[in-house]
FITI-216168 format. One line per field, with one value per residue (C-alpha): x negated, y negated, z negated; residue in one letter; residue number from 1. Coordinates in Angstrom, 2 decimals. Layout:
px (X, ...) $
py (Y, ...) $
pz (Z, ...) $
r (A, ...) $
k (NUM, ...) $
END
This chain:
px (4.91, 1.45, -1.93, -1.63, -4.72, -3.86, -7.07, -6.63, -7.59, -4.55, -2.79, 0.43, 0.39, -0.55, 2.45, 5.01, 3.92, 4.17, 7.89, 8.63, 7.97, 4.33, 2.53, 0.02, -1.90, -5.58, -7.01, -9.69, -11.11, -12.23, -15.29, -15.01, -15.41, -12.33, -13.12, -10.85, -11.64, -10.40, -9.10, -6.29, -3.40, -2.64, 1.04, -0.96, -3.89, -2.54, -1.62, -5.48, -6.71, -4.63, -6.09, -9.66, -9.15, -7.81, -10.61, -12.91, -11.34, -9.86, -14.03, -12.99, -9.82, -9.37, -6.34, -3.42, -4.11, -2.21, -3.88, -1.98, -3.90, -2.45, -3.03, -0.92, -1.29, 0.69, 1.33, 2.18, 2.29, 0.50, -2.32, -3.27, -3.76, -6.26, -7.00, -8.00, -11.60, -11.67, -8.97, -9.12, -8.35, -5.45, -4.08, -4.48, -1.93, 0.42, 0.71, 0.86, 3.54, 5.82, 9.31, 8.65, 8.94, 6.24, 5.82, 4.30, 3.31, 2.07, 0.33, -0.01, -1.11, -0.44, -2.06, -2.99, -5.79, -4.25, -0.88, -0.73, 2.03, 2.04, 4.25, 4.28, 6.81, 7.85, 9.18, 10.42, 10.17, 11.17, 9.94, 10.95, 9.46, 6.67, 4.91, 0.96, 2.75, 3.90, 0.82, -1.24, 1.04, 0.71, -3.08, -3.84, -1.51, -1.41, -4.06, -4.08, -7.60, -6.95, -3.39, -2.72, -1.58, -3.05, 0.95, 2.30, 6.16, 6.53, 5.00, 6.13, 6.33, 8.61, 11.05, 10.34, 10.07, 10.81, 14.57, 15.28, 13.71, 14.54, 13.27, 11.75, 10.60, 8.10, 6.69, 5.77, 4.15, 2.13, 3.33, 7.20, 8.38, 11.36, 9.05, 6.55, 9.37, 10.53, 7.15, 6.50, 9.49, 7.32, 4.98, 7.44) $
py (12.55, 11.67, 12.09, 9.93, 8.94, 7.55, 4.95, 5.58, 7.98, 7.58, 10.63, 9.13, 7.88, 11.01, 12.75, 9.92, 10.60, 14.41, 14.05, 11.52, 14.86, 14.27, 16.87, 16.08, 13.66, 12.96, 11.25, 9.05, 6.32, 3.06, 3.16, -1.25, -3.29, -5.24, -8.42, -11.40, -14.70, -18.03, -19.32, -15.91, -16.70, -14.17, -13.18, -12.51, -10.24, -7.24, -7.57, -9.19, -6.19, -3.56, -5.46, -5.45, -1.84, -0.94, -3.11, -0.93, 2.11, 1.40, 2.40, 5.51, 6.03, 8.75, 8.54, 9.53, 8.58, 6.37, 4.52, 3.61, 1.63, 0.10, -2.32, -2.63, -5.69, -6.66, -10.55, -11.79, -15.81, -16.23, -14.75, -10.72, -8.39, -5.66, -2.05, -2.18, -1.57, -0.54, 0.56, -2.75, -4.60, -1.95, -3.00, -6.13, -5.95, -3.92, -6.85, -9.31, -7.51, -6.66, -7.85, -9.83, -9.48, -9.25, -9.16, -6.06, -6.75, -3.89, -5.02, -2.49, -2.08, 0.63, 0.54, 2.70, 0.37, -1.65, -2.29, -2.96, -3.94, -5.22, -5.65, -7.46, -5.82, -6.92, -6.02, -7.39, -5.20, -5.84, -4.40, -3.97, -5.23, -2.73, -2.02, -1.31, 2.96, 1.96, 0.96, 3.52, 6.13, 5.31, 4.69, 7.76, 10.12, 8.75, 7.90, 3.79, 3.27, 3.23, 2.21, -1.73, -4.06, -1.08, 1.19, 3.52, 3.64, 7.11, 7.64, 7.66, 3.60, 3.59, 6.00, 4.61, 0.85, -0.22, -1.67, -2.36, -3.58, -5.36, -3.86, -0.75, 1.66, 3.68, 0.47, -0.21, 3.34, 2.25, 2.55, 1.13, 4.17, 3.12, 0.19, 2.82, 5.05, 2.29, 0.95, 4.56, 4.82, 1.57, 4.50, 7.59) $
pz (19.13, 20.27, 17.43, 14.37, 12.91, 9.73, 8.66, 5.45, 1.99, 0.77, -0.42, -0.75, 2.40, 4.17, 1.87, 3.25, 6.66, 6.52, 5.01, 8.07, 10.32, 11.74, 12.22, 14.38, 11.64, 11.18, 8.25, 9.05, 6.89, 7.76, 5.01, 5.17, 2.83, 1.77, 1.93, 0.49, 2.06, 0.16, 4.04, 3.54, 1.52, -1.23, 1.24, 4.14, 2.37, 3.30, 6.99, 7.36, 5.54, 7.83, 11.09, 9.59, 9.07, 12.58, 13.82, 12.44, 13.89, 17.24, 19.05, 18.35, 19.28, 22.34, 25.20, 23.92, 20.26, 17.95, 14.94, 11.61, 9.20, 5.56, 3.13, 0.10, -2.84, -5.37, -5.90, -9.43, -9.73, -5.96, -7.08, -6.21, -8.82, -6.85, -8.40, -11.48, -12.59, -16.31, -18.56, -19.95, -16.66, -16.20, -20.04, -18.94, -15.49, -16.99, -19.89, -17.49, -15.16, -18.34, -18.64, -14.94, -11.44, -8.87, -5.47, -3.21, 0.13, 2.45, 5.95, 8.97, 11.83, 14.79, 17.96, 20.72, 21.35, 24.36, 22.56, 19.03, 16.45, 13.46, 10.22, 6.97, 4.52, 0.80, -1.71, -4.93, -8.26, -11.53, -14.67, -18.07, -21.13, -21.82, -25.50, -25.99, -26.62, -23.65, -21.72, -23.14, -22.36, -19.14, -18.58, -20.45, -18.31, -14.90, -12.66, -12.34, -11.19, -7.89, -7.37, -6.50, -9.59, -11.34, -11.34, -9.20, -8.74, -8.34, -11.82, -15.18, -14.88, -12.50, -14.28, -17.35, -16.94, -13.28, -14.00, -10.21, -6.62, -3.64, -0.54, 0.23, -2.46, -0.25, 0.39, -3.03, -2.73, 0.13, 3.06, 4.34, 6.43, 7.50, 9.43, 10.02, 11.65, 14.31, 15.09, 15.98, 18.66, 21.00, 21.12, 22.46) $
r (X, X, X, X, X, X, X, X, X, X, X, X, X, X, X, X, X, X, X, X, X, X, X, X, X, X, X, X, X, X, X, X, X, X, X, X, X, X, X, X, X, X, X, X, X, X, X, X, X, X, X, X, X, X, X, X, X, X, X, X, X, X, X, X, X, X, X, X, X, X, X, X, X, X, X, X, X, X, X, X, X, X, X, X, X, X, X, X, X, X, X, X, X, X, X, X, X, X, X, X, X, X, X, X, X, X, X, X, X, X, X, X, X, X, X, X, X, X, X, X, X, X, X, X, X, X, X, X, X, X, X, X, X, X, X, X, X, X, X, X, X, X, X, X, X, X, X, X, X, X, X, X, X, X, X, X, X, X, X, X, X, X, X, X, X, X, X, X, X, X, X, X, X, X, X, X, X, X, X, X, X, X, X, X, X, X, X, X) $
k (1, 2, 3, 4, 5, 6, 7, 8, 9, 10, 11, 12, 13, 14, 15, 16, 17, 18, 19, 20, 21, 22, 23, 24, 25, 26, 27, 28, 29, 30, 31, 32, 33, 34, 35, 36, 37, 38, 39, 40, 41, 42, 43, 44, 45, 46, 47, 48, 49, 50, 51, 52, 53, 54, 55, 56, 57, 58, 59, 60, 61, 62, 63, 64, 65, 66, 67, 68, 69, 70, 71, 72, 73, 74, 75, 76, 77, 78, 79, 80, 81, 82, 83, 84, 85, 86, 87, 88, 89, 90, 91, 92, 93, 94, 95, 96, 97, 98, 99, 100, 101, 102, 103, 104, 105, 106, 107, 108, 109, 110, 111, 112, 113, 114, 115, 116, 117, 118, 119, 120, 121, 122, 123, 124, 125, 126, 127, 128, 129, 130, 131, 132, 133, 134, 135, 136, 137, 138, 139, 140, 141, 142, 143, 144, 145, 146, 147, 148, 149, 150, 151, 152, 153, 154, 155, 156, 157, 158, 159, 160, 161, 162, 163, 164, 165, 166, 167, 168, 169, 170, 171, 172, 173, 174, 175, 176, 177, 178, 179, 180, 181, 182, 183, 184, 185, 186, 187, 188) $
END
């Protein structure tokens, strides 16, 4: 396996990528903004966001290395609910994702800077009905501030109130291994 660079803070990420075997992994940041233009449709956020990411990163790429950036958002009605910014605007996703389905869409790209690939992977997720106990359970024992649609899966909400998914569950954690794994082998 040649030297990941992962592009991202992530800690999840990094964790997925450690369990998929790599050893030889750098974390590296992009430090962009994350911008949203109105010409992007809300299903195709995520992949622009992973390229303007990887854009960022690829002048410093060395021979031999292999850049992974991310981008996860989750899509309720079309529209993108980002990571929340107050406790309020967390109440306020969690109410609105309650007792429906949404949408999570994770963009990446990998590239060794002369060959690149890229993927666009979603999945479905349906939760329960949850109460205000519910929701402040949640907010006050789990850290929501800087997870997309303001959850993560692989907390108490998605033991608790995630009834079922189609797709890929580590891609509703951030980062579709499985697609990560095979886009990987172009690169052996």
């Amino acid at each position: 396996m040649r030297h990941l660079i992962l592009g991202s803070a992530s800690p999840r990420r990094r964790e997925l990528l450690q369990r998929l075997g790599i050893e030889d992994l750098e974390i590296r940041p992009a430090n962009v903004d994350e911008p949203h233009p109105e010409e992007v449709a809300p299903e195709d956020m995520a992949l622009f966001l992973a390229r303007h990411k990887s854009d960022a990163l690829i002048p410093g790429l060395s021979d031999g290395d292999l850049l992974l950036t991310a981008d996860t958002v989750v899509l309720l009605d079309d529209e993108i609910l980002d990571k929340p910014v107050s406790e309020e605007d967390a109440r306020d996703h969690l109410r609105r994702l309650s007792g429906r389905s949404h949408c999570v869409i994770t963009g990446l790209v990998l590239t060794d800077g002369t060959q690149t690939i890229e993927r666009s992977v979603e999945t479905e997720v349906f939760f329960a009905p949850l109460t205000e106990d519910d929701i402040t359970y949640y907010i006050r024992h789990c850290h929501v501030m800087d997870k997309a649609g303001g959850y993560g899966i692989q907390d108490w909400i998605g033991l608790a109130a995630v009834e079922r998914i189609n797709g890929s569950y580590t891609n509703v954690m951030g980062l579709p291994t499985a697609e990560v794994y095979s886009a990987l082998s172009h690169f052996l």
